[in-house]
N, C-alpha and C positions, 0 to 999 in steps of 0.2 A: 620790740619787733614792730615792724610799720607796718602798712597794710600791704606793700606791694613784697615785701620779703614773704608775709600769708600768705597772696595771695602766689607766690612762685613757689610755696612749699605744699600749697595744694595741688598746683600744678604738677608737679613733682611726683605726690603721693597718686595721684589719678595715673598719672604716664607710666609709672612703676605698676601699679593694678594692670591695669591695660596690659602692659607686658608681661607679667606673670598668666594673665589670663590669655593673652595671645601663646603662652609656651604650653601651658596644659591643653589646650584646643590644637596647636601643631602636633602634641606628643599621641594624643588619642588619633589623630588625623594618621598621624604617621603611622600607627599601630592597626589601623584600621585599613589602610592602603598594604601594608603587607597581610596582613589576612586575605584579602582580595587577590593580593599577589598569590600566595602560596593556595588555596582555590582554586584559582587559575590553572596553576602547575597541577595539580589534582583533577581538575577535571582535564585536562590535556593529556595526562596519562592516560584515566581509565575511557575518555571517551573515541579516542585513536582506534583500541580495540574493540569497540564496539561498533564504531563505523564498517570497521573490516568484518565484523562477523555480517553486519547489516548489505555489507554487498557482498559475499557470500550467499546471503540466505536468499539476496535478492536474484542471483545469476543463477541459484541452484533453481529457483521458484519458476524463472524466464523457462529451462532446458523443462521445466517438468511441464509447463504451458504447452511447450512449442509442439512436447509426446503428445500433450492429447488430444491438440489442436491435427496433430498428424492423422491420433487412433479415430480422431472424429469422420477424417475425410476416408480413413477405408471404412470407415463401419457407411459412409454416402454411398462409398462406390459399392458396395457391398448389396446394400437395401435395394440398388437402382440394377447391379446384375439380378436380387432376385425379382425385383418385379418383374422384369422381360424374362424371366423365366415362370413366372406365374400366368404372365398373358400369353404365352406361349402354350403351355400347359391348357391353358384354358382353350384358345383356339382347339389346340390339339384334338382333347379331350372331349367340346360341348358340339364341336363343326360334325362329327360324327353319327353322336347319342342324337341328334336335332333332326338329323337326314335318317335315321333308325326309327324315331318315334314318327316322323313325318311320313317313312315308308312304309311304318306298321299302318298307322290309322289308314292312307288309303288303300292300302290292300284290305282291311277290316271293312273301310266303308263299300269296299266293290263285290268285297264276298256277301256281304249283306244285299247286295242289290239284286 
């Protein structure tokens, strides 16, 4: 055997390794991209319905804002009819007692005199 028939059956034995190891590295590769694949297909199931439940929960969430956002503004109008019925009250109420006490004392201070 000469040197260049070795050195073409080293050749040979390397291009051969090479390719055996190029087909175990495609075979895992391959096996690996379907797992990815079928993954995929699994989280595409179960995440679909979950989106849907999540805009559900998300529009039911909106409609229950929007009630209290509503119950906020009667419980404003509310507080604001009763303060003008407080100062109301109060006028009412102190305009009177004010001109009572103020009519008492000077009739007190003229009987005294």
């Amino acid at each position: 055997m000469t040197l260049l028939e070795a050195a073409g059956l080293v050749a040979i034995i390397f291009i051969f390794g090479f390719a055996v190891a190029g087909i175990i590295v495609a075979i895992s590769l391959f096996r690996l991209l379907n797992r990815v694949k079928i993954l995929a297909e699994i989280l595409n199931d179960s995440l679909i319905p979950i989106i849907e439940k999540l805009n559900t929960t998300v529009t039911n969430l909106d409609a229950e804002i929007s009630s209290i956002s509503d119950l906020t503004q009667s419980m404003s109008s509310i507080v604001k009819q009763l303060e003008k019925i407080v100062r109301l009250a109060q006028i009412l109420v102190t305009s009177p007692i004010v001109k009572l006490i103020s009519t008492s004392v000077g009739l007190v201070n003229n009987l005294k005199k």
